[in-house]
N, C-alpha and C positions, 0 to 999 in steps of 0.2 A: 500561367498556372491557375488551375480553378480554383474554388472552394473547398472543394473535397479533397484535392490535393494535400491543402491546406490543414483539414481537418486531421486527416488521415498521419499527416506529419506531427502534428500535433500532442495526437494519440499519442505515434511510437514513442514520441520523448515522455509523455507523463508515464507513459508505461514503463521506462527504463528508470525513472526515477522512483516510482512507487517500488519495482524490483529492489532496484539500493536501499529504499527505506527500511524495505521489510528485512535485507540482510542485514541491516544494520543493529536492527533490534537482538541484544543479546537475551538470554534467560541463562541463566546460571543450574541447570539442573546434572542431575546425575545419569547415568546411565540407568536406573530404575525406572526413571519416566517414562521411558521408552514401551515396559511391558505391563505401562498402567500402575505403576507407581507415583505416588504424589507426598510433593510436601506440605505437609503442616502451617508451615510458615506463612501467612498472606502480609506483604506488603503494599507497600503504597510506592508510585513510581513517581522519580520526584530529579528536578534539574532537566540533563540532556537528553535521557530515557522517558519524560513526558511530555519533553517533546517533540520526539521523534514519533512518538503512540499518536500527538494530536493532530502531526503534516502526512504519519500514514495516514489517517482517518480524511480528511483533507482532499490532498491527492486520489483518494481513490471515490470520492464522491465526486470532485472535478473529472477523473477517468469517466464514472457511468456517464456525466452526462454529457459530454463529450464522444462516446460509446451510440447514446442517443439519439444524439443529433447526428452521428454519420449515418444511422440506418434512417432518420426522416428525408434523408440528404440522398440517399441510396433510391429512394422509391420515386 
């Protein structure tokens, strides 16, 4: 198997885990939000919910460049 192979293999998994991450994340909103309704309320994300926001953020910076390197890999 090549490189690219490799790469490409790579990809699908961060990709399928950045997917889980993002479901992961809940928001607790209402059906208002939907039609541009907002709450008031700003909190701070705090425990398992920051840190699932910091391995999303993580994960999908590892995705681009990853993303990257298969198109420098592609030419």
């Amino acid at each position: 198997m090549s490189l690219k192979t490799y790469v490409n293999l790579i990809e699908i998994i961060i990709a399928a885990g950045l997917i889980t991450l993002i479901l992961l994340q809940t928001k607790s909103t209402s059906l208002g939000s939907v039609f541009g309704g907002d709450s008031a309320i700003h909190r701070t994300r705090r425990g398992v919910e920051k840190t699932l926001h910091q391995a999303t953020i993580v994960l999908s910076a590892i995705f681009f460049l990853i993303a990257v390197m298969n198109v420098i890999l592609a030419a």
